[in-house]
C-alpha positions as CSV (number, residue, x, y, z in Angstrom):
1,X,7.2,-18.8,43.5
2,X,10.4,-19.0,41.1
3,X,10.1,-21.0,37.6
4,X,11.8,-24.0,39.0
5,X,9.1,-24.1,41.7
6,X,6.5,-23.7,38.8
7,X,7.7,-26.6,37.3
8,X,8.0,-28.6,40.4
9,X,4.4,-27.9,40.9
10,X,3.4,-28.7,37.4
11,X,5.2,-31.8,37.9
12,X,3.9,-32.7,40.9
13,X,0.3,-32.3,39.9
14,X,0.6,-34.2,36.8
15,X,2.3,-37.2,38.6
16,X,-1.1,-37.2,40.9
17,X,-3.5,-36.5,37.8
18,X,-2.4,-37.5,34.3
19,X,-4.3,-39.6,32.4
20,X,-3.3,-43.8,31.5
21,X,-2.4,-43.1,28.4
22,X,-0.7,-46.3,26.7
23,X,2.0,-44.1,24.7
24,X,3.1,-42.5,28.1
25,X,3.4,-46.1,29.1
26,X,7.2,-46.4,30.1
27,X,9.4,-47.9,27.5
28,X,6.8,-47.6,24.9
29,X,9.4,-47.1,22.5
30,X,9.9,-43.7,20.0
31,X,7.8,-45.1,17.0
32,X,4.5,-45.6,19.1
33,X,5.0,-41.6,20.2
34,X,6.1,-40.5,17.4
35,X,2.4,-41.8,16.0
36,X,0.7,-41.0,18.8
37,X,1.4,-37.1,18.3
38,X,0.8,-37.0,14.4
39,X,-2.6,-38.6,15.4
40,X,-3.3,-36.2,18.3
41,X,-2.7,-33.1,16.3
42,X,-6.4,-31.4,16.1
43,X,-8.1,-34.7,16.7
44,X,-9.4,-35.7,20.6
45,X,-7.4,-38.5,22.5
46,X,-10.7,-40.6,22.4
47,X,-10.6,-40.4,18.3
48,X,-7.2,-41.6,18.5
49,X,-7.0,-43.9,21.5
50,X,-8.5,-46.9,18.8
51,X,-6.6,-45.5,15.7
52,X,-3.6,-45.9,17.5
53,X,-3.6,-48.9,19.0
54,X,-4.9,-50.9,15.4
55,X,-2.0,-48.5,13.6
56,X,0.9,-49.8,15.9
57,X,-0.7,-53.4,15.8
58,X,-0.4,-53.4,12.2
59,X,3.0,-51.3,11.5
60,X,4.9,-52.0,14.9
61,X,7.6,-50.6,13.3
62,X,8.4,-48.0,11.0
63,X,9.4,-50.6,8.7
64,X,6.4,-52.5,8.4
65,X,4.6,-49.5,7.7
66,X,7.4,-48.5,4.8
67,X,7.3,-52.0,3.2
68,X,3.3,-51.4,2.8
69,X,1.3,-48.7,0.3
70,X,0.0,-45.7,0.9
71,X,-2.7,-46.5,0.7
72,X,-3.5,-48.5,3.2
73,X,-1.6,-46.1,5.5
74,X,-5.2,-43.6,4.2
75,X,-7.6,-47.1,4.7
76,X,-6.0,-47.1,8.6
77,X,-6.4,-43.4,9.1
78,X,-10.1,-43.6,8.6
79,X,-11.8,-40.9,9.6
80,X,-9.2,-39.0,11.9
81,X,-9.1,-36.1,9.6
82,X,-6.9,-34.9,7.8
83,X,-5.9,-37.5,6.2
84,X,-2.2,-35.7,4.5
85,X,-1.1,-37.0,7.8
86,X,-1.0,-40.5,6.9
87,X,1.0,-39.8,3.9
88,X,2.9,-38.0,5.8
89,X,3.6,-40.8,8.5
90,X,4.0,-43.3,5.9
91,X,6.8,-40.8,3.8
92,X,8.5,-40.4,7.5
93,X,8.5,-44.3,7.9
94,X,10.0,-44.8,4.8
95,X,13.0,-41.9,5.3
96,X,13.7,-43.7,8.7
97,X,14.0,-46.8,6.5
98,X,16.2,-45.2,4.1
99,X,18.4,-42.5,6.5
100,X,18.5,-44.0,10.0
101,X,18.0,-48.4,9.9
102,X,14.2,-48.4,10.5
103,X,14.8,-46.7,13.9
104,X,13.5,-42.5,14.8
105,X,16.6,-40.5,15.5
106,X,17.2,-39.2,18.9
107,X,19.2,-36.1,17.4
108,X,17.1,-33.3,17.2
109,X,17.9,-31.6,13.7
110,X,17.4,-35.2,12.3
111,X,14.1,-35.4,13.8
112,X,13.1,-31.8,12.0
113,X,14.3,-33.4,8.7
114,X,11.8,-36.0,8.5
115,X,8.7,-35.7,6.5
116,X,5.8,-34.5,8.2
117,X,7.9,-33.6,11.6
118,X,7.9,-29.9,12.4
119,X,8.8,-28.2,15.1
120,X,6.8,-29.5,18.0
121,X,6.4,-33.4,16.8
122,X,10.4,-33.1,17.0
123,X,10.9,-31.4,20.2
124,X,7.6,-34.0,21.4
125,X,9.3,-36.8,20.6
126,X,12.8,-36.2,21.9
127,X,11.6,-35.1,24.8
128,X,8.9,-38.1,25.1
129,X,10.5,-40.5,24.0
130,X,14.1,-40.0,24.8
131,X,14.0,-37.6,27.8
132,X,15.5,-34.4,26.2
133,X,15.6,-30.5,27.2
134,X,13.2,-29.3,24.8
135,X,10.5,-26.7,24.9
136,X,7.3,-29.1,23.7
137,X,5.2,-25.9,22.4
138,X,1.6,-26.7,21.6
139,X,-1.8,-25.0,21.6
140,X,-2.4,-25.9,25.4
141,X,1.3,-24.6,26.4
142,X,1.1,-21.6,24.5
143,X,-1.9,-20.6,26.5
144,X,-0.7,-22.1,30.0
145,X,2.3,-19.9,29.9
146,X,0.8,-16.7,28.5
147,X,-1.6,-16.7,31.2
148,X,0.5,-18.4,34.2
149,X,3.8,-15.8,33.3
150,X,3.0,-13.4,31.1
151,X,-1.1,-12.5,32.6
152,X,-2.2,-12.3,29.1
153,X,-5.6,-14.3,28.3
154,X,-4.2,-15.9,25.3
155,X,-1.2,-16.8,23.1
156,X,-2.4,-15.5,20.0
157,X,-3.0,-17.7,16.7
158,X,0.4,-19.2,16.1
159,X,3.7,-20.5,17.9
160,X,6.1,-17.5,17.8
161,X,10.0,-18.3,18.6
162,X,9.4,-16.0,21.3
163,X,7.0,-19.1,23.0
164,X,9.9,-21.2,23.0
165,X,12.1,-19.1,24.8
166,X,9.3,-18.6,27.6
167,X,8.7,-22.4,27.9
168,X,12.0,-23.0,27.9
169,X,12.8,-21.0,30.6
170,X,10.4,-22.7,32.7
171,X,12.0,-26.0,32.5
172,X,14.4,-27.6,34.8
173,X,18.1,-28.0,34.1
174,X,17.9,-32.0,34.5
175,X,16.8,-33.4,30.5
176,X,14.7,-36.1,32.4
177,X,12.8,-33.3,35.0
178,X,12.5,-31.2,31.8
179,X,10.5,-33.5,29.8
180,X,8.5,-34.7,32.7
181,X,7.5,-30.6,32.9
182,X,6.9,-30.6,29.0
183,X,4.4,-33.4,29.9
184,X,3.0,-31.6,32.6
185,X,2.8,-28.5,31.4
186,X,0.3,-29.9,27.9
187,X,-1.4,-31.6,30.4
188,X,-2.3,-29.1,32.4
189,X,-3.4,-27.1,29.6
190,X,-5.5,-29.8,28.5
191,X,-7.3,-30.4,31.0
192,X,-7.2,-27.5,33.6
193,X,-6.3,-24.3,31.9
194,X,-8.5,-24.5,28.9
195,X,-9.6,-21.7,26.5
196,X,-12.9,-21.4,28.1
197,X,-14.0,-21.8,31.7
198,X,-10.8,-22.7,32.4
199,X,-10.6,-24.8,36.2
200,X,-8.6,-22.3,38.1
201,X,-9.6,-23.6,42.0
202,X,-8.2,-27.1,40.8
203,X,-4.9,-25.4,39.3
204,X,-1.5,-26.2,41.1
205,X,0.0,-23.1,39.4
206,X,-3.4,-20.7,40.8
207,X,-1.6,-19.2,43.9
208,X,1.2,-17.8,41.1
209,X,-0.9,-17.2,38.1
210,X,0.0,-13.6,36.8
211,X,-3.7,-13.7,34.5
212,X,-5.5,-15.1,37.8
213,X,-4.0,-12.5,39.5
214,X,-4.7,-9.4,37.2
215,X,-8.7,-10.5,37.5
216,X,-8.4,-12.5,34.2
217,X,-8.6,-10.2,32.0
218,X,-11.2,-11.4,28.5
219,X,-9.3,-11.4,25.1
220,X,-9.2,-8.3,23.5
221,X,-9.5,-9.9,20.0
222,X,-12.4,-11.7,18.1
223,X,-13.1,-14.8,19.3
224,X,-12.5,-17.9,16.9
225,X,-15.8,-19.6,15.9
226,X,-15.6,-23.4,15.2
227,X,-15.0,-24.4,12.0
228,X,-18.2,-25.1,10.4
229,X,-18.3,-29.1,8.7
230,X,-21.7,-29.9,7.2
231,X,-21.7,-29.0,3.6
232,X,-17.8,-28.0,2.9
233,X,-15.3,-28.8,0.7
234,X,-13.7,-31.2,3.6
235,X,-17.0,-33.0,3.8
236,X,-16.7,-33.8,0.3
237,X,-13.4,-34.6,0.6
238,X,-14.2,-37.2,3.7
239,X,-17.3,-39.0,1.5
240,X,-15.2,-39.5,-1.8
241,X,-12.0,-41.1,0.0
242,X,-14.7,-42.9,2.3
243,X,-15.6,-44.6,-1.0
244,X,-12.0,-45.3,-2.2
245,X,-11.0,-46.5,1.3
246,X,-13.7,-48.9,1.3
247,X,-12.3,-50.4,-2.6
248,X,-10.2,-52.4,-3.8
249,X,-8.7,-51.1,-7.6
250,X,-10.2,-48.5,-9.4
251,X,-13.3,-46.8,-8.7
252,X,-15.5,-45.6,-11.6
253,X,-15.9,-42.0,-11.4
254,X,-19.1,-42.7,-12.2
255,X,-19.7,-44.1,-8.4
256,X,-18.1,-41.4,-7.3
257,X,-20.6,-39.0,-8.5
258,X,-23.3,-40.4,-6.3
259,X,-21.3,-39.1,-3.4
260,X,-22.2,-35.3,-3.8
261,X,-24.9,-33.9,-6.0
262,X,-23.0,-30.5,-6.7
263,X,-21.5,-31.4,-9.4
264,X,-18.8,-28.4,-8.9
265,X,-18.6,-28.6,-5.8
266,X,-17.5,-32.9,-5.7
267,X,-15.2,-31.9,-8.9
268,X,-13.2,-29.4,-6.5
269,X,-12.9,-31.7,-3.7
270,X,-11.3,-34.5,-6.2
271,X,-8.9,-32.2,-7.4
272,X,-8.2,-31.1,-4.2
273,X,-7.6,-34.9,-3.3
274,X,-5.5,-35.1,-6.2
275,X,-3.6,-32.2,-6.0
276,X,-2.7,-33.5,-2.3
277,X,-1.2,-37.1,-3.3
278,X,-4.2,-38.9,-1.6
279,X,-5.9,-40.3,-4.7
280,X,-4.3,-40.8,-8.1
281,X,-6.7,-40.7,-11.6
282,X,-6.6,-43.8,-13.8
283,X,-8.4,-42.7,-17.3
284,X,-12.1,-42.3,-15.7
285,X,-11.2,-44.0,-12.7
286,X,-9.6,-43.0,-9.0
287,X,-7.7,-45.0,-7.2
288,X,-5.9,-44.4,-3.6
289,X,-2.3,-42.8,-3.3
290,X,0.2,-45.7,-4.7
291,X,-2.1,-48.5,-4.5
292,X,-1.6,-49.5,-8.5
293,X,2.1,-49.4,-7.9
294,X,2.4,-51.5,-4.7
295,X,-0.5,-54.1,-5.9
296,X,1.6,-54.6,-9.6
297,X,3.4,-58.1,-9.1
């Protein structure tokens, strides 16, 4: 089977299997994906299904979301995780204010100059949303070709330009084919080729798999552990901007300290928050990125 016929396959699987996702809705419009994959990155689709639906309800538009504070971009983002992100989103919906008329580029080098777009949320979005030739390189990809071309049980810890070049060869000369495979191809990794049992007798790509094919060889590396939650620094983090989300002004430090007995422990996590623009001191008080400057009449 040649690479076009891999990506015909792909396609043809995904069109047959992909999930009703309402950003994959047609015509859904650049802003909506463009939120849709800051959201997903490290977070389920079932976290983010509700997230993203109230976010796009409230800020339709990336000027809506510009002409509002900060922080009420970190009260939407809840508890997504990593919250940076919403900064980020709201810093990106006030460049596309400032560079571009309130609407997301289609060109990609402007896409990589917004705040908080890297790599793959470019090459996601013009291929998404405007049906561009572009090698849409996540986690799921990275593994999906590694073991589907290259017979190798993983893709290693990080996107490498050489995983562009191999996903890009796999797509088909048409823009609009191209991005359909993009889609395929993450979807496919989602859901079928996964990092453990993956589903190999449900796989469209099985019959040509060079991993499936060489006995699927184990990873020769340590395996990554999840990252443990209870009683970190990110914990911390999560219950003291739980607290500022849920105000309106100022909050006493004082209030704050009944969030976390370890009292060096909670100090570290508000500097931390601090030192990442999501909370701002006011004399013995915190308050939420921005919110004194946008609530000043």
């Amino acid at each position: 089977m040649s690479e076009t016929q891999l990506a015909t396959a792909a396609i043809r699987w995904y069109d047959e299997n992909a999930r009703d996702l309402p950003w994959r809705e047609p015509g859904i419009g650049a802003w909506p994906i463009l939120v849709s994959e800051i959201m997903l990155q490290q977070t389920p689709v079932v976290r983010v299904l509700p997230a993203w639906r109230a976010w796009l309800t409230r800020w339709p538009v990336p000027a809506a979301l510009a002409a509002d504070s900060p922080a009420e971009a970190i009260r939407m983002w809840g508890r997504l995780g990593y919250p940076r992100r919403a900064l980020r989103l709201h810093e990106c919906a006030v460049a596309l204010v400032r560079r571009h008329g309130g609407a997301v580029p289609t060109d990609l080098d402007e896409l990589l100059a917004l705040p908080g777009v890297g790599s793959y949320t470019a090459r996601a979005v013009a291929a998404f949303a405007y049906g561009q030739r572009h090698p849409v390189v996540d986690t799921n990809v990275r593994r999906l070709v590694a073991r589907a071309v290259a017979g190798a049980p993983d893709a290693g810890p990080a996107t490498r330009p050489a995983d562009l070049v191999a996903t890009e060869a796999l797509l088909p000369v048409d823009p609009p084919a191209a991005a359909r495979a993009s889609a395929a191809f993450m979807e496919l990794g989602a859901l079928i080729c996964v990092a453990r049992s993956p589903r190999c007798v449900d796989c469209p790509l099985a019959g040509i798999c060079a991993w499936r094919a060489g006995g699927q060889p184990a990873p020769s590396g340590p395996t990554r552990r999840p990252q443990r939650y209870a009683g970190t620094d990110r914990q911390v983090r999560g219950r003291l901007l739980a607290v500022l989300r849920e105000s309106v002004g100022p909050v006493p430090r004082e209030r704050l300290d009944l969030v976390w007995a370890d009292d060096v422990q909670r100090a570290r996590a508000l500097a931390g928050l601090v030192e990442d623009g999501l909370v701002e001191l006011v004399g013995e008080a915190c308050v939420l990125a921005g919110e004194r400057r946008f609530s000043t009449p």
